[in-house]
N, C-alpha and C positions, 0 to 999 in steps of 0.2 A: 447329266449330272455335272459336268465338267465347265459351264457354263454359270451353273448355281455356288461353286467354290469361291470363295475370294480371301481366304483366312489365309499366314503362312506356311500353312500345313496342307495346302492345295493339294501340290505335286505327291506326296508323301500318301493321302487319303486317296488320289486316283489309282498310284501304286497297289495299295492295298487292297481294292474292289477287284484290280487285277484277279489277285492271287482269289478274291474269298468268293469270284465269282464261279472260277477252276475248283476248289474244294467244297464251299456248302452250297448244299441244296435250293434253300431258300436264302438268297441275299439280301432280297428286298428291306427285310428289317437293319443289316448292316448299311445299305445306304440310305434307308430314314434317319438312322443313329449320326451318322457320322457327318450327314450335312445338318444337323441340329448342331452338332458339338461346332460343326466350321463355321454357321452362321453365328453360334456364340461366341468363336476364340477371335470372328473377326471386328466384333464390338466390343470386346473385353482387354485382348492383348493383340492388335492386328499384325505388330511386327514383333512378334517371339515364337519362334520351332518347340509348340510344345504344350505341355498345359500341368498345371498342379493340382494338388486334391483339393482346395477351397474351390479350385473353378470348377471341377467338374460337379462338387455338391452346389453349388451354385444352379448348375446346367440342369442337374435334376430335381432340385427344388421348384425349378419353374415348369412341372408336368403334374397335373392331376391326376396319378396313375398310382395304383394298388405296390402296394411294395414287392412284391413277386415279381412286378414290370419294373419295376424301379434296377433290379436287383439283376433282371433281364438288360438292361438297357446297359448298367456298368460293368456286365461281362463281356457284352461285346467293345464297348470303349477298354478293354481291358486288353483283349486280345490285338486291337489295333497299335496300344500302347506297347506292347511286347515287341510291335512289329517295330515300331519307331526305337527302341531300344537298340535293334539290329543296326541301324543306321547310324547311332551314337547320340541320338535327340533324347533329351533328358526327360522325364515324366513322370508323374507322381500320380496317387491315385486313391481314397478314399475307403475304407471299409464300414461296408453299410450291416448295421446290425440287425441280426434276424426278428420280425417280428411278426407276431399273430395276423393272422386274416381278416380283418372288419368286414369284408364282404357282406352283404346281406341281400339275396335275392328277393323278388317277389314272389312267391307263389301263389298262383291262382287255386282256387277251392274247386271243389267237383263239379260245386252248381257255379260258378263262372266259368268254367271250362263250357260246360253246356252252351251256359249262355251265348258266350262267345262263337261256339260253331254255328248255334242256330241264328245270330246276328250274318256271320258271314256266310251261309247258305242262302239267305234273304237278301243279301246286299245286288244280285243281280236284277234282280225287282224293279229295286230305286233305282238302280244306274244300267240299266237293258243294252248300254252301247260298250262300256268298260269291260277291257279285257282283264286287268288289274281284279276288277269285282268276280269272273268267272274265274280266275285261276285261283286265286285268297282259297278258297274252302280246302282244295286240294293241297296247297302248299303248307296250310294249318295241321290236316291229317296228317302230312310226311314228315312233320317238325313234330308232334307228340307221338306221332306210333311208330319213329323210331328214334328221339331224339337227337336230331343231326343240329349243330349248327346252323345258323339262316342260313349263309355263304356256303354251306357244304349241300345244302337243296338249290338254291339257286345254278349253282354248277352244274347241276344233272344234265346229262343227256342221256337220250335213248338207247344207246351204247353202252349206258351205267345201269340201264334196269333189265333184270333178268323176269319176265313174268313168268315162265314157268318153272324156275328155280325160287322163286320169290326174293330174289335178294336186290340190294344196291350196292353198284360199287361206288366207292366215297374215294375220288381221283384229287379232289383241290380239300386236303384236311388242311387243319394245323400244321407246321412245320413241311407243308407236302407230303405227311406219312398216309399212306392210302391203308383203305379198309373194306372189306365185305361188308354188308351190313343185312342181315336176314329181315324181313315184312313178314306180319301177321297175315294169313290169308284175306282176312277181309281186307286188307289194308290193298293189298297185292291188287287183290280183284275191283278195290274203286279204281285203283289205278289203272288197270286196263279198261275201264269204263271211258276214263279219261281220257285216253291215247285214243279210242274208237273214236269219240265224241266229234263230229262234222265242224261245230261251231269252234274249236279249239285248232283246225286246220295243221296238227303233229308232222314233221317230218320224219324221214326213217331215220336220221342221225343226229335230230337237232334237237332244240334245249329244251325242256319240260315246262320250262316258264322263260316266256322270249316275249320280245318286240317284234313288229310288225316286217322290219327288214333281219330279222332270227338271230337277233341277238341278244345276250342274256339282259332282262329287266331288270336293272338298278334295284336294290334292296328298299332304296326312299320312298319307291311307289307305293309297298306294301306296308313300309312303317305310315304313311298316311293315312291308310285304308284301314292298316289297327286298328291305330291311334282315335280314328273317327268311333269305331264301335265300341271301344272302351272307355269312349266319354260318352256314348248315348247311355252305355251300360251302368256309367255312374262309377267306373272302374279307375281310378284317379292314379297320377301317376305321368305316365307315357313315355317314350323311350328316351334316355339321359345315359350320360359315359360319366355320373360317378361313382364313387364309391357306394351310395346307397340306392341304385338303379330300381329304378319302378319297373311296374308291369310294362312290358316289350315281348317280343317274339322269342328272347333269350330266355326267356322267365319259363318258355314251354319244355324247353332242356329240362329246365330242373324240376317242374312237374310230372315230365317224363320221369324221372330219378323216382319220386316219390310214390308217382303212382305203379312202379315196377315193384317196388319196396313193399306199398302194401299186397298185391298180387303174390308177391313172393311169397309174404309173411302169412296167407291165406294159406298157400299150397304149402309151408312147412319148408320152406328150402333154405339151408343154413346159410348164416351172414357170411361166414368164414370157407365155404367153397365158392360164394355166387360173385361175392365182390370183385374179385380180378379177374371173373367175366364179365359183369358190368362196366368195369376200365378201358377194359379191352374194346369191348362194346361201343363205347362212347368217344375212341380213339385218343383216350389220357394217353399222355407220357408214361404215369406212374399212378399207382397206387394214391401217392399225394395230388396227384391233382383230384382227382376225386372225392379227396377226404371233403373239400370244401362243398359237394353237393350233400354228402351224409352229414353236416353238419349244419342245413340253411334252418332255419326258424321254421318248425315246425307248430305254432302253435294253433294254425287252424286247423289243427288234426290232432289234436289232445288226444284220442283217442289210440293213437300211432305211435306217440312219440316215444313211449319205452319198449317198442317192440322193434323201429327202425332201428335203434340200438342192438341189433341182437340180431337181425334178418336183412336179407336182402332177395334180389331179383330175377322172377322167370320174366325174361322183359319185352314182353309185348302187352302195353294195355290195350282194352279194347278200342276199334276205330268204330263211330259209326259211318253210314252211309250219306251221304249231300243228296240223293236224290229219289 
């Protein structure tokens, strides 16, 4: 990092990575912040200790990022600014006002869900040497039947699956808060199909989806391999970081949401006890971050949509089997 500073606030921002590496958990986001802010105060103001509230709406104007991240990003410039206060460096600082969520996921429908699995159970066919095409089925199952994160299935190792507990422990979440995470028995039992499977060569402690020398496969391989069946599929879109994100592997998160929702709202289980085990479940923060899956566009489920208001999740949909 110390190499990439060149702003006059160098010495000041290394000080501080000091301290925020000894207190938070995850730093990583304080030193993405703060060499954005140095790389900007050193084409902006290169010779002033400091910065004011036009620069730094300046600094965030220029991210294509959801105001939630916006709002993330000037709290931790906020808490750096508190620290430069300490030292007598002047600084000023912007209030960003609260605003609704434009988010809008894709959701895929029941019959694309299908679709989609029976495309990637087929994909070893066409590609018989791709190890990317043999693992995709499996990693599609563990992203809908239990809604994890991509990054939070990627991470797995054998050390994180209990088969005869049926559970996952989820070690690399959000913010590094870890979590249990219970599997539907079928779910459980492809899985140990998978782990027996000769062609797939598992070790006792290594990664459930790895490279040839056991290390975890980059996320890019698999957005490829999507992306590929949802343009044969005719399923338009593909994976984008803006604000109105197409169908991607994140998209299955929030079908996971919906299709626990109707499950729930079959078996009669009230919105108002299941919700802040769904939270919990999907390792929110809070209550609000959730709120933005109970409220994605539901209109390919007309049928649902006055009753996801009212219900929520026993949360296992069904998984089927790849083989």
């Amino acid at each position: 990092m110390e190499d990439r500073l060149k702003s006059a606030l160098k010495e000041e921002i290394l000080s501080f990575m000091e301290v925020i590496v000894l207190s938070v958990v995850d730093c990583r986001s304080y030193r993405r912040d703060l060499t954005d802010l140095d790389a900007f105060l050193a084409m902006d103001s290169p010779d002033i200790k400091g910065f004011t509230s036009d620069q730094i709406l300046r600094l965030l104007e220029g991210f294509d990022i959801a105001s939630t991240t916006r709002r993330a990003k000037l709290g931790r410039i906020r808490r750096f600014s508190e620290f430069l206060k300490t030292l007598g460096i002047k600084t000023t600082l912007p209030e960003l006002p609260r605003t609704p969520s434009v988010f809008e996921p894709y959701i895929f429908t029941i019959e694309e869900m299908g679709q989609i699995f029976e495309a990637a159970d087929d994909l070893l066919a066409i590609m018989p040497r791709s190890a990317v095409a043999a693992e995709l089925p499996m990693l599609l199952r563990i992203l809908y039947g239990c809604g994890l994160r991509t990054g939070e299935a990627l991470a797995l190792t054998w050390d994180d699956v209990d088969l005869e507990g049926g559970t996952l422990t989820i070690r690399k979440a959000k913010e590094n808060k870890q979590r249990i995470v219970p599997m539907a028995e079928e779910l459980t039992s492809i899985l140990g199909y998978y782990r027996a499977a000769p062609c797939f060569a598992m070790e006792e402690h290594g990664f459930l989806f790895k490279k040839k020398d056991g290390t975890p496969r980059p996320q890019s391989s698999y957005d490829n391999a999507f992306n590929a069946i949802l343009f044969s599929l005719g399923i338009k879109g593909g994976h984008t970081q803006s604000l109105t994100r197409g169908p991607c592997f994140h998209s299955i998160r929030h079908v996971f949401v919906l299709h626990s929702l109707l499950k729930a709202d079959a078996e009669g289980r009230s919105f108002m006890e299941t919700v802040p085990f769904l939270s919990t479940y999907l390792g929110h923060e809070g209550l609000m971050e959730t709120d933005k899956y109970l409220k994605a566009r539901y209109d390919l489920y007309r049928m649902a949509h006055k009753t996801i208001e009212q219900y929520t999740v026993d949360v296992f949909p069904e998984v089927s089997q790849p083989w």
